[in-house]
N, C-alpha and C positions, 0 to 999 in steps of 0.2 A: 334726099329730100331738101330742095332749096327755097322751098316758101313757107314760112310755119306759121297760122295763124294763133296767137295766146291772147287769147281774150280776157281782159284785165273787170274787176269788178268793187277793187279798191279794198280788199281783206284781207285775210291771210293766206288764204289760197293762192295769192298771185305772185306771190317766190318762189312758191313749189313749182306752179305752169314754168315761171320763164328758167328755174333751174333746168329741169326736164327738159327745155327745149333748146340750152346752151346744151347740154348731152350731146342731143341729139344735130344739131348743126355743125357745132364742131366738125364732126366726121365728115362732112359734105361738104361744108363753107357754105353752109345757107345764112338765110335772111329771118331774123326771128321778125314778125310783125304785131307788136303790143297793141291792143286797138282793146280803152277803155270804153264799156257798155255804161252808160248813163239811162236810169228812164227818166222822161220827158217830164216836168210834174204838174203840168196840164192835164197829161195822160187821166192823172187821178179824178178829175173833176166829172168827168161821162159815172162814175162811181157812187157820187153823192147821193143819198137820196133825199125825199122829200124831209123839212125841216130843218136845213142846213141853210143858214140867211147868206150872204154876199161875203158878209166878213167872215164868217167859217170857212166859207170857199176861200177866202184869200190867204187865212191863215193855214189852210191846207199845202195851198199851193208853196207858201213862203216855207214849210216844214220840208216840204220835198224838194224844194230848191237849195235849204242850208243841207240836206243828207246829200244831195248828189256834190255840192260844191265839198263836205267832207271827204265823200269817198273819191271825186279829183286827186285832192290832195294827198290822201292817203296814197293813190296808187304812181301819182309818180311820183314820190315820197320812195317807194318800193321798186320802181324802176330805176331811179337813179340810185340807192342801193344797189343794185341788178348790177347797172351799168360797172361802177367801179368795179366792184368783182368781176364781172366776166369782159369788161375790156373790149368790147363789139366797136367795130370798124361803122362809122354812122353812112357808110358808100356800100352797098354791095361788090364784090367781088371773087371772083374765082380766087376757090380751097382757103376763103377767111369768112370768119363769122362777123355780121352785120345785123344793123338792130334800125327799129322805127318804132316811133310812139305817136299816137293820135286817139282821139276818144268821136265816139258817137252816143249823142243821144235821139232817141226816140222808143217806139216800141221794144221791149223785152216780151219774148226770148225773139221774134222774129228777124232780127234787124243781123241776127250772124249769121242764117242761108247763106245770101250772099256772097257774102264776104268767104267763107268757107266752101265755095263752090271754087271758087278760083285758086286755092292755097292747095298745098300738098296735103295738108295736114290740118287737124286744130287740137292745140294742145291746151288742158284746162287741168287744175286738181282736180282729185275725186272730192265726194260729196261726203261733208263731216252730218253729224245728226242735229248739233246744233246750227247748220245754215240754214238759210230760207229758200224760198221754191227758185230765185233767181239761178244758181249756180246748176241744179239739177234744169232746169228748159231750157239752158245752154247748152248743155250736154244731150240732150233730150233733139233739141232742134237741129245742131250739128249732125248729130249722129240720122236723120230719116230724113233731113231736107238738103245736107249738107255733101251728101254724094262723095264726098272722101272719108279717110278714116279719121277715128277722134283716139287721141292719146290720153289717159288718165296718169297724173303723178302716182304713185306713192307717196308715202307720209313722208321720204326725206326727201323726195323730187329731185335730184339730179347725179351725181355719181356716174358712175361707167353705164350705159342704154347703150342695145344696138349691137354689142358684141358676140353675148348670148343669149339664142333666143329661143322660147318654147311655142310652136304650133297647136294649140288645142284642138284637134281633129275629129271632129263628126261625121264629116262627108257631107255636110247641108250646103244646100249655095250662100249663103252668108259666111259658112268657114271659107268657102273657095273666094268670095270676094275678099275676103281678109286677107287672105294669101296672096291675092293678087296685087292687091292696093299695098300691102307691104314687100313687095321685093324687092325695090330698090335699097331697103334694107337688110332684109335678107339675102343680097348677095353680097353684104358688106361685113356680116357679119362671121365673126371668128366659127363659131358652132349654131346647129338648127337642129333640134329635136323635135319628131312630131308625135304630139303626143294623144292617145286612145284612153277616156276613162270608160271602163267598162261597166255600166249601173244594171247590167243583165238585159237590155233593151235591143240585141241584135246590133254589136259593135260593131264601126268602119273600122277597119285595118291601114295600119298607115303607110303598108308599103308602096302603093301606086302613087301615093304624094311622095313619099320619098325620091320615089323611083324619077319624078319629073324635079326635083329638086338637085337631085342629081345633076341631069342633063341639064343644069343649068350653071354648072359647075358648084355647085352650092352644097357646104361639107353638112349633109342630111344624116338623122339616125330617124329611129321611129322606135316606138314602144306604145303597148298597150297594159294598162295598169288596170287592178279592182277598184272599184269605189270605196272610199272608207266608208264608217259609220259617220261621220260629218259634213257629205255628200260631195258632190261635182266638184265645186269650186273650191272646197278645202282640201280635197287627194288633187286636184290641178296644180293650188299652189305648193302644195307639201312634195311634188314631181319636181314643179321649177327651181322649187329651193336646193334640190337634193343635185341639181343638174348645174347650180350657182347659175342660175337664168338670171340677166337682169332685163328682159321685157317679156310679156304674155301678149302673143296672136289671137282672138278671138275672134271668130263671128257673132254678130251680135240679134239676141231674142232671135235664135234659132228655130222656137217652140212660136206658138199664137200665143199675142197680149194675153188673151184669158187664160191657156196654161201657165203662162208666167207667175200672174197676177194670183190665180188660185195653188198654185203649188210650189212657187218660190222659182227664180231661176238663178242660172249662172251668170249671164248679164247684171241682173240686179245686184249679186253677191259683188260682181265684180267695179261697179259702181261706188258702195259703199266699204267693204273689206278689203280689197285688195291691198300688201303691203308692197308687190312690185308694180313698176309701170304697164301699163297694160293697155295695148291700140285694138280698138273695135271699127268692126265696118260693117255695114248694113246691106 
């Protein structure tokens, strides 16, 4: 992976992205590319409604002009932190890690398509319960407009990624696209488990994914496990853990929005709980 998009939002979430994405460059000599999201705070004024005189619009605007000028600061406040620590080469170059910072504003969430269309990758923390809707229709827009896969930190974001890894195997074409879009890490990686939760619903077996993992020289096992009583995504991680995984392959909302949304998913779970890193593809 030599293009990592980490999209920056000026929080706390933005150590955990650019640790996770030192991880994972390292191993390749990629280029992490920090690119802070600003909204516009003009944006806001289409919003106003009736009863709001000229000077409330300007005091609007002047409020969302000192948050975005904070959250600037805050975030390359946290990149140049970054920087010291992981020591990124400001040139690209083969088998060294390299770094960029630039900010855009305008629309949120749309404005990272783009930009994430052209990247290997886009690497963001997960979604804590006290953020706002910004950080989740990043992840959100990434992941369905975004046509690569999106990486979520875990809570401590960076340590050993990429070594060990766990496949979470359905057989849907969203796991196979996950599969796909991540092999250049999984053929880099030390161990590949693929793994089968069995919830009683006519499981895939994961030998024919092994069996092509293989032949890709890539040191594959497979297992099908029961579901606990805590469902999919808590027997997933309680697999990975047992297996010392440090990233989870998913495909992502394998099921329809509305089964999601009425009956909980693994995606979703994996959004907000997860405590390892975890790359989804759509």
């Amino acid at each position: 992976m030599k293009r990592l998009l980490v999209p920056l939002l000026g929080d706390a979430g933005d150590r955990a992205a650019l640790d996770l994405g030192t991880a994972i460059a390292r191993r390749s000599g990629g280029h992490i590319e920090a690119v802070l999201f600003l909204r516009d705070p003009n944006d806001m004024i289409p919003l106003v409604g009736d009863g709001f005189n000229a000077g409330m619009v300007d005091s609007i605007v002047e409020a969302g002009q000192a948050q975005s000028e904070e959250r600037e600061a805050a975030a390359r406040a946290t990149f140049a932190g970054w920087q010291e620590a992981a020591a990124p080469s400001l040139e690209p170059g083969p088998g060294r890690l390299s770094a960029s910072f630039t900010s855009v504003t305008g629309p949120l969430p749309n404005g990272i398509a783009r930009l994430a269309r052209t990247a290997d990758m886009t690497i963001l923390a997960r979604t804590e319960p006290e953020d706002g809707q910004e950080r989740g229709g990043l992840i959100e827009t990434a992941l369905f407009e975004g046509g690569r896969p999106v990486v979520l930190a875990g809570p401590l974001g960076g340590g050993e990624v990429g070594r060990r890894i766990v496949i979470a195997w359905n057989g849907s074409a969203e796991a196979a696209r996950a599969v796909s879009m991540s092999m250049p890490m999984l053929q880099a990686a030390d161990s590949v488990k693929v793994i089968v939760v069995d919830d009683g619903d006519a499981p895939e077996a994961p030998d024919e994914l092994v069996r092509t993992l293989s032949l890709w020289g890539i040191a594959a096992t497979g297992a099908t496990v029961a579901v606990s009583k805590e469902g999919i995504s808590a027997t997933l991680e309680a697999e990975a853990r047992h297996t010392d995984a440090d990233l989870i392959v998913l495909g992502a909302y394998s099921h329809s929005r509305i089964r999601e949304f009425v009956m909980g998913g693994v995606t979703d779970d994996a959004l907000r709980d997860a405590s390892l890193a975890v790359l989804l593809a759509r």
